[in-house]
N, C-alpha and C positions, 0 to 999 in steps of 0.2 A: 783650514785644510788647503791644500795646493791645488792649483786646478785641475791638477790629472791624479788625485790619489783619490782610492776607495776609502770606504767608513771600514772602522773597527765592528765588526757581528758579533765579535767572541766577548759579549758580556753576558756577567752569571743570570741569567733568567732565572724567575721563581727562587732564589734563596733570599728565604723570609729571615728578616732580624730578628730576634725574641728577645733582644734587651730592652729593659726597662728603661724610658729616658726619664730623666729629673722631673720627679714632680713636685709641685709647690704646695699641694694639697695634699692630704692622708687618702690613700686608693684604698676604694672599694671594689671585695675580691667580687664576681660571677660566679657561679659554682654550675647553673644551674638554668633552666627556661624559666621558671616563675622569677628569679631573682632579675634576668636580664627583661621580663617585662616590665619589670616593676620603675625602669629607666625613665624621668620623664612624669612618669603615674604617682609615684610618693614622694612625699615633701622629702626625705632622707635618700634620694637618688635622684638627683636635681640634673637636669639637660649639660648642665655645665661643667658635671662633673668629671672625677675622674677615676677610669675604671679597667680590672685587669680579670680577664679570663684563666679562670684556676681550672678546667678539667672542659672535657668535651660534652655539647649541649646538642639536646636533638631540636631542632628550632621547627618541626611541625607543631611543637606545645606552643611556639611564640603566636600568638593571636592577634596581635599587632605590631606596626611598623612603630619606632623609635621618633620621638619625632614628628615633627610638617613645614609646613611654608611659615604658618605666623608664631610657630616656637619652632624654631632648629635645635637638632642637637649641636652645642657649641663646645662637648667637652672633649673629652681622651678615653677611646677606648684601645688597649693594647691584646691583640689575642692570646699572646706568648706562643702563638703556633699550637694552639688548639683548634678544633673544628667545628663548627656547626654546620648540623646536618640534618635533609630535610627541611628546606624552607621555603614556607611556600610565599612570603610577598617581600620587599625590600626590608631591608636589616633595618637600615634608618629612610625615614623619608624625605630627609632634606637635613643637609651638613650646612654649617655655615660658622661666618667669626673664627677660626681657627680650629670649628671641627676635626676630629681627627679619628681613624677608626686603621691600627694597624697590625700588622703580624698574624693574620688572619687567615685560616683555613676554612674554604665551602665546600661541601660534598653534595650530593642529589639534590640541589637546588631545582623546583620546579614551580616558575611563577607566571601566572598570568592573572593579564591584568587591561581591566578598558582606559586605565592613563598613565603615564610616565613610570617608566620602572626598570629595576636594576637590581642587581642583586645584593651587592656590599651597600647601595642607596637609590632611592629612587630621583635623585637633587644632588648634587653636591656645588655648593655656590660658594662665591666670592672666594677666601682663602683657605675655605676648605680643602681638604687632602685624607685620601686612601691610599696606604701605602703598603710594601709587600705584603698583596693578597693572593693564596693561591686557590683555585676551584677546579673541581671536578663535576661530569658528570653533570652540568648544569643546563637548563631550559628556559628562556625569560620569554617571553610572548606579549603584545600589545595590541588594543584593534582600539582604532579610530584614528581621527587626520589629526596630525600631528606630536602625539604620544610615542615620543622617542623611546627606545630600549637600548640595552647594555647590559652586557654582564659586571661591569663597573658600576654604571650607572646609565640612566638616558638620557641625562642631561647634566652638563661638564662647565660651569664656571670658572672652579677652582682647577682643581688636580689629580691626576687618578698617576701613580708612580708603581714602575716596579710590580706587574700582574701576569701572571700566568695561569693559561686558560687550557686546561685536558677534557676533549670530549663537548665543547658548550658549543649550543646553538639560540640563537638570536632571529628570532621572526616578526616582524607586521606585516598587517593587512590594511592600515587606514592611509590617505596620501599625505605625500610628506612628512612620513612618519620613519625618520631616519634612525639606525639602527648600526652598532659597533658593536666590536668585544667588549672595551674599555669605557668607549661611550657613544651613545647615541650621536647626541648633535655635543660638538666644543667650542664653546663661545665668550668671547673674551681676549683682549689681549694680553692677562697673564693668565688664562687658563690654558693648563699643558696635560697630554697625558705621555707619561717616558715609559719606554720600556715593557712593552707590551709581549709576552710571547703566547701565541696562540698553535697548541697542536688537537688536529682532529675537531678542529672546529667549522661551524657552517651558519654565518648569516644571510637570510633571507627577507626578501620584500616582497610583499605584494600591488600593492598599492602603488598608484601615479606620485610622480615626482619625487622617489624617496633614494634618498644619497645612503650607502652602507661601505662599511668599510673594517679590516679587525681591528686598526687603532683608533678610529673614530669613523665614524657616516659622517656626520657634518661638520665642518670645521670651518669655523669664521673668528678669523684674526686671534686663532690660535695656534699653536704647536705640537705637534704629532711629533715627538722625535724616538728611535729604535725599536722598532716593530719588526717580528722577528714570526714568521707564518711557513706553518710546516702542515701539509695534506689537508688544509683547508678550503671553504669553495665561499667565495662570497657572490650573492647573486642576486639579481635585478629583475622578476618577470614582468615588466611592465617599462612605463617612461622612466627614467631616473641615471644616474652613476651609481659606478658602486667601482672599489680599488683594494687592497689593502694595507698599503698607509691608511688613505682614506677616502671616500666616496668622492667629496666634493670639500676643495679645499677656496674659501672665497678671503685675499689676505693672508696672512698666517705664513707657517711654514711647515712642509709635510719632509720630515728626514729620516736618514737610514733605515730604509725599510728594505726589510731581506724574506724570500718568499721560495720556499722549495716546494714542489710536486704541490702546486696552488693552482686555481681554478676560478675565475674573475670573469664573469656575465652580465651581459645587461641587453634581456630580450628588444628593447628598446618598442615606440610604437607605430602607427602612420605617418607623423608630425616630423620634418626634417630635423634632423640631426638632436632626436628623441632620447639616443643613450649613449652613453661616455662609460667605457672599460680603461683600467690601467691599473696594473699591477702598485706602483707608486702612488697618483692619485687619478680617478674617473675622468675628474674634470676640475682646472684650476682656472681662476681668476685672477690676477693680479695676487698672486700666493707666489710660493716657493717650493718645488719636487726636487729632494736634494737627495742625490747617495742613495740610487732602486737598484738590489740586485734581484734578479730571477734566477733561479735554478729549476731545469723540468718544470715550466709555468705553462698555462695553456690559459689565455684573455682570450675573449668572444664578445663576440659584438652582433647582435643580429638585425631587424628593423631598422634602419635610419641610424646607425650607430657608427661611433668611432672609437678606435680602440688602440692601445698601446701599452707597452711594455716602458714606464718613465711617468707617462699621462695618456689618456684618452684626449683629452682636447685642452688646449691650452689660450688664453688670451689672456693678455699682461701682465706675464708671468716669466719665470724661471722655470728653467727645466736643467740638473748639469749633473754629471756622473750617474751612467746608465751602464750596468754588466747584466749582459743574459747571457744564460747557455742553455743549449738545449730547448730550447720555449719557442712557442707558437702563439702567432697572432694570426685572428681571423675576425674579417667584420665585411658588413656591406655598402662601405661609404668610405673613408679613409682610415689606414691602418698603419701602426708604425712602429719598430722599436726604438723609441726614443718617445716621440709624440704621436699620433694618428692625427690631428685636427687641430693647425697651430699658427697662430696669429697672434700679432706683434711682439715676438717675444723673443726670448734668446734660448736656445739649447747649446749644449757642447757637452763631449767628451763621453760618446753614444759608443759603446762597444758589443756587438753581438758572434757567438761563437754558436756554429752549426744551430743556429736558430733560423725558422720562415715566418714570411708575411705572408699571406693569401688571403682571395676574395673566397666568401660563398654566394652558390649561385643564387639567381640569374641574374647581377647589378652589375654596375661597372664596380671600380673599385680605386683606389689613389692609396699605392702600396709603395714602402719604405723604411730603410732603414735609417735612422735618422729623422724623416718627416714624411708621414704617408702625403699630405697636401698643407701646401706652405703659404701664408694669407701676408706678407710679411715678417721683419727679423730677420735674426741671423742664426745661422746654422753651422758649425766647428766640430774641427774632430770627432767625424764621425769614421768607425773603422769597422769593417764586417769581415768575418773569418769563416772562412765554411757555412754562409749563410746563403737564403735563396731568398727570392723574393716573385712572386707565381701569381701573375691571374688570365684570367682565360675570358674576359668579358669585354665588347666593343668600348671603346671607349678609354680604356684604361690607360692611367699612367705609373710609372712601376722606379725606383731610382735607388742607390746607395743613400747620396745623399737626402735626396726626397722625392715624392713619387711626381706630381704635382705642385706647378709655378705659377701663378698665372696674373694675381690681380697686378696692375697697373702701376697702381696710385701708391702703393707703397712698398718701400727698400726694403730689400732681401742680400742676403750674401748665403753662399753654400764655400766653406772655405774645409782644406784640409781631411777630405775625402779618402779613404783606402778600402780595398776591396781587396782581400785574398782568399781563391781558389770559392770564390761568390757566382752566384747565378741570376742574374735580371731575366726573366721572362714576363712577355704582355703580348699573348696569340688571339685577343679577340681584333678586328678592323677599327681601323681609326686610333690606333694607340702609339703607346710610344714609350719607349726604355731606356735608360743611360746608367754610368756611373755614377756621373754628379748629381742627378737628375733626368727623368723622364721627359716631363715639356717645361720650356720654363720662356715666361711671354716679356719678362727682363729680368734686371738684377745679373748679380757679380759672383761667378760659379768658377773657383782658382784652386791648384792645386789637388789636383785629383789623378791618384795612382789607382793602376786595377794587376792585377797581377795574376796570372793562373785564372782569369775568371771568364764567364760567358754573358754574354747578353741574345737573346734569342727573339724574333717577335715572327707577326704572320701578316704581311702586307702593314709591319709597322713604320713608324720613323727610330731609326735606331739611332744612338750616338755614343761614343767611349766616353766623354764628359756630358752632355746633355742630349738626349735623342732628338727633342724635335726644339726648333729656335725661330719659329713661322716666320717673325718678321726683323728675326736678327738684332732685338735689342737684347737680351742677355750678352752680358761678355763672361766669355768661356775660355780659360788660358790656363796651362799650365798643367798641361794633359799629359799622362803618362801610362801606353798599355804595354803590357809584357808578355808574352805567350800568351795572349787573350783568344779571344774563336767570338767571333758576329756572325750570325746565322738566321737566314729568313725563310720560313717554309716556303714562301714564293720563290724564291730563288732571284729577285730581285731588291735586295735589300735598299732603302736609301737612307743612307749613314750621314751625321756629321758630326766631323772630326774635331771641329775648336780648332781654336790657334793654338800658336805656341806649342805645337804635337811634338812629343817625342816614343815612337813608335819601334819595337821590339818584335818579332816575333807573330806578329796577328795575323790571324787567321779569319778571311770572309766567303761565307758557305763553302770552307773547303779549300779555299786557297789562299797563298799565303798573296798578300800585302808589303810594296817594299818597305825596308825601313828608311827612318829618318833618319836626319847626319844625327849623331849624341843618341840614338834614341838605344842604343844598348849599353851605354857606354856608366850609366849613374850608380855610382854606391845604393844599396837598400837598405844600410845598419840603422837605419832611421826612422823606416817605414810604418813603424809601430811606436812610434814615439808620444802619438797622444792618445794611446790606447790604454787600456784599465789596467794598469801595473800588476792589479789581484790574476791578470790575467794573462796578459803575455809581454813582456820587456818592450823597451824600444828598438831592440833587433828581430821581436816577433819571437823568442826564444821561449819555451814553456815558463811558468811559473805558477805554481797550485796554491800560491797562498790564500787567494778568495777561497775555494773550496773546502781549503781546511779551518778555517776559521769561521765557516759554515759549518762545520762537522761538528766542533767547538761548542757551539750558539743549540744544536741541536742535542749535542751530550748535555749542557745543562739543562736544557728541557726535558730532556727523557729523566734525568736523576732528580725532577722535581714529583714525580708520579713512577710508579709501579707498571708499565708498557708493555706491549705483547713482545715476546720473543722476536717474532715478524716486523716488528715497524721499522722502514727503513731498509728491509733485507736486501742484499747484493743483487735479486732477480729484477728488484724494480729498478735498478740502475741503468736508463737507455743510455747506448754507446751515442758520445758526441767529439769522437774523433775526425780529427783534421786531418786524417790519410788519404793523400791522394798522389797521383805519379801522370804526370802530365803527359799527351798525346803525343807521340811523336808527329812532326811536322814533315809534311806531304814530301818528295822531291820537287824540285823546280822546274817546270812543265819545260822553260827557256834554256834555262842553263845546265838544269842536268846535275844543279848539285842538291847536296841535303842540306837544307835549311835548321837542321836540329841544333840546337844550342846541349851540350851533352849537361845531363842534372842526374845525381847521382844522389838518391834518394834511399839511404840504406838504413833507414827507421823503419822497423815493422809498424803496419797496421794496426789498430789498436783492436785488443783481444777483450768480450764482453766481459763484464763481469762475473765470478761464479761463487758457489756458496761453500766453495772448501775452506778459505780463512776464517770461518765461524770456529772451526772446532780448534782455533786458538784461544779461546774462552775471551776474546774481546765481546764487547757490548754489539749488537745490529746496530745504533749509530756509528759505531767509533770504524766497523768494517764498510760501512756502507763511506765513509769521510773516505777510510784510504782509499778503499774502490774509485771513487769520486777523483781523488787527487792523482790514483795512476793513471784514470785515463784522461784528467788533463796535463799531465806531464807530456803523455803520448799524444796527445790531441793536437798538441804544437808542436810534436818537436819535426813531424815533415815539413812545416812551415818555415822552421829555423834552421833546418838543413836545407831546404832549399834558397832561403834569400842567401844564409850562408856560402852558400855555391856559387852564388851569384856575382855577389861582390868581393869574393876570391879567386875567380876561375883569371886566365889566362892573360882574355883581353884587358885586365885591369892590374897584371903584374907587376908594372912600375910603382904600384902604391898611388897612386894619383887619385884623387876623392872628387870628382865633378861634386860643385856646391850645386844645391837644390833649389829652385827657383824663387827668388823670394820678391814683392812686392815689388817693390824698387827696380826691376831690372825690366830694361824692354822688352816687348814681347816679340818672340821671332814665329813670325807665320811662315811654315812649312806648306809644303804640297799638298792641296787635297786631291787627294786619290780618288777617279771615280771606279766605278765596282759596276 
């Protein structure tokens, strides 16, 4: 994939195969519960065999699991898309050798259980594989330390492919007893779970230490790849992560994970930095979070926790392709869309659309888009659009790029920064806000546009590229504000500007700021160039192809189960328009002229949702997708009328394209203005 394209979401979830693949052996048909006991138990239904479900089975008659640890089932069983229903403990208890158990329908599955357990298996090892399984209506439950659960299975050698989950919930109670849709804990470097779609589901932990997640809780050096979470809540009451990709990815690699009207907590405990939230994954290790989209998400983080929409924390890791709309982050330690808690590692290509960061009370907090608090690495294309970023607690550092900079000893970069029609706020004492960054104690903070946007603080240090730079080791260049507004409830703000300023139109408590030579003068067709193409062009112009392709991901999930009328209806649709019409700029107290740059913003506002397109006998996903996709058409298009205006209006007639500062070029230190 290219560095700036989104994942494909629109794969068919839950469509089970029911062909028969080649068998070498003569299959034996199932009809029935006593026959599918008998798997294993008679010499003439041997573990290796191979076996096809002819009619639907109530499996409360099954009285035992298929199967164990020191005989696995090693054969073929194929469902043809019949159901068993009613079961109350793992189908098989341990897969293994080429295992295989596919085409398979679960219905009121209700199992609990004091050790390992799942519902298609309580094991599945080495080259084992479960593949299109679909369930309803299902319960898996675990208590004691360790005793992973899954509606897959609890524990993942092999492979769990191709699963779709209506209505399942997943609970422990014992520590470290991690807990998935797909799978518990996934271990292994060829154990994969693909393709996961989970609606109306809710994993739960009780118990210290325990990673949950809908495509896996725990994942070690393996892969999570299309995970696909629609009104689910995965939650942590205690110390642990929890995400939905996955909880905790250590190695491995956690990919395209897409997550609508989703709900990711981790109460976290006393113990610093006790819980990791993330939509993508909790917490990575030297892993890989590749391709997190959010839609209407809401990540929490409470006790000692970090939270984020990408990752909750990150160390020696990847983190790259991040789209949210709509979605909230909130924790009490650092928070971020992109990362909340990230050390030595790389992010890029972090795009947020009318989404917040916020603290809850009474902590400080290290909020950001792009990186709540930055421990080392580098941080790229990060672009925010109608997002805000809020905290109210002494202490706090607040930023586009990241919120918090600070250790020493090791190399950071904050590169390729944009903010449009964004809000930095940090109103407790001793804080501090920027675009590039909040405080930042070194490191290489370049290129950063803010556009239509504000930063606000209350006796803070404020800055258009980095608010506070104590002892002036960061280098800050390449600073670009447009019709911006700095604003200090003291009324004595202290600002820095960075070198290399090219200033526009800003406004400080109120009054304008001269400009710099060039500083009105730059094309904007670009400004969006490393932003999420699903989302808006490289001239910031709409584009709704992520949403519909979400809408996509979500019609084949509704068309795997029988849904309420209601799911998805157009009322739960929050507006997350980017309509805004910029202040006019004060007169000139001196001159006596009007500093207004004229912007002719002839896009309506974007109009909520309503529930009159139903009685076009469309699907509730399919009106809720276009709902979705009007009002991201609208949601951008004031952004793309206005840069549009921008670098069409008058003073740039000639056609002349000022190039955009690129590495190479000296840095030219302009005026700092005091205020």
């Amino acid at each position: 994939m290219g560095a700036a394209q989104l994942p494909t979401v629109a794969f068919a979830l839950g469509a089970m195969s029911c062909l028969t693949t080649a068998e070498a052996q003569s299959v034996i048909e199932v009809a029935n519960a006593e026959t599918l006991g008998k798997i294993g138990r008679d010499p003439s239904y041997p573990l290796h065999g191979h076996y096809r479900q002819s009619s639907d089975i109530d499996g409360g008659k099954l009285f035992q699991s298929i199967g164990n640890r020191s005989h696995p089932f090693t054969g073929q069983y194929n469902g043809q898309c019949h159901t068993i229903d009613n079961l109350q403990r793992c189908l098989v208890q341990a897969m293994k050798d080429g295992g295989r158990v596919d085409s398979l329908r679960f219905t009121r599955a209700n199992i609990n259980s004091t050790e390992t357990a799942g519902v298609v298996a309580c094991e599945i090892l080495d080259n084992a594989l479960a593949s299109n399984i679909q369930v309803e209506d299902a319960f898996v439950a675990t208590s004691g330390e360790e005793k992973f659960a899954g509606i897959g299975a609890g524990y993942v050698s092999g492979a769990v492919t191709n699963m779709t989950v209506v209505n399942g919930t997943v609970t422990t109670s014992g520590a470290k007893a991690h807990a998935g849709i797909s799978a518990g804990r996934l271990e292994g470097k060829n154990s994969t779970v693909t393709g996961t779609g989970a609606l109306n589901c809710k994993v739960l932990a009780l118990g210290k230490g325990v990673e949950v997640g809908i495509g896996a809780g725990n994942v070690i050096d393996g892969t999570v790849n299309h995970t696909m979470a629609a009104h689910s809540r995965v939650e942590v009451l205690n110390e642990g992560a929890a995400g939905i990709g996955a909880g905790n990815a250590t190695i491995g690699t956690v990919a395209k994970t897409t997550a609508a009207y989703c709900h990711v907590k981790v109460l976290g405990g006393p113990a610093y930095r006790s819980g990791n939230s993330g939509i993508g994954v909790g917490i990575v290790w030297g892993a890989k979070a590749l391709d997190t989209i959010a839609v209407n998400c809401h990540v929490e983080g409470g006790r000692s926790t970090n939270a984020g929409i990408g990752a909750g924390r990150v160390r020696l890791g990847t983190v790259a392709r991040v789209a949210v709309v709509n979605s909230k982050v909130e924790c009490l330690e650092s928070c971020g869309i992109g990362v909340g808690h990230f050390r030595e590692t790389s992010l890029s290509n972090v795009t947020a659309v009318n989404s917040t960061v916020t603290n809850l009370n009474p902590t400080a907090i290290n909020g950001g888009i792009g990186v709540g608090k930055l421990l080392g690495g580098t941080v790229t294309n990060t672009t925010g659009v109608g997002s805000k970023i809020l905290t109210s607690e002494a202490g706090s550092k607040a930023g586009i790029g990241a919120g918090d900079s600070t250790v020493s000893f090791m190399s950071r970069a904050i590169r390729n920064t944009v903010s449009v029609n964004c809000e930095v706020r940090t109103t407790g004492s001793d804080s501090a806000a920027g675009f590039a960054a909040g405080y930042a104690f070194q490191g290489t903070f370049g290129v950063t546009t803010a556009l239509s946007s504000r930063i606000r603080g209350n006796g803070s240090s404020l800055g258009v590229g980095v608010g506070e730079n104590p002892l002036g080791r960061a280098v800050v260049n390449h600073v670009r504000a447009i019709d911006c507004t700095i604003e200090d409830f003291t009324g004595y703000p202290s600002i820095y500007w960075g070198s290399d300023l090219e200033r526009c139109n800003v406004l400080v408590n109120g009054k304008k700021v001269p400009d710099t030579p060039f500083g009105c003068d730059h094309s904007l067709d670009n400004l969006c160039k490393y932003a999420a193409p699903g989302l808006v062009d490289a001239d910031c112009k709409p584009n709704n192809r992520l949403l519909m392709e979400i809408q996509q991901a979500l019609r084949n999930i509704r068309h795997s189960h029988p849904l309420q009328p209601d799911f998805l209806n157009p009322q739960q649709v929050s507006q997350f328009g980017v309509c805004w019409t910029r202040p006019p700029l004060p007169t000139d107290k001196v001159t006596g002229a009007n500093n207004t740059v004229s912007v002719n913003i002839s896009a309506p506002c974007c109009l909520p949702a309503t529930a009159a397109p139903l009685a076009t006998g469309l699907s509730g996903v399919a009106v809720t997708g276009i709902a979705l996709g009007a009002v991201a058409a609208c949601a951008l298009v004031a952004g793309g009328a206005y840069v549009y205006h921008r670098y069409n209006r008058s003073d740039n007639s000639e056609g002349k394209e000022p190039v955009s500062p690129k590495d190479s070029e000296p840095s030219r230190l302009y005026d700092t203005i005091p205020t």
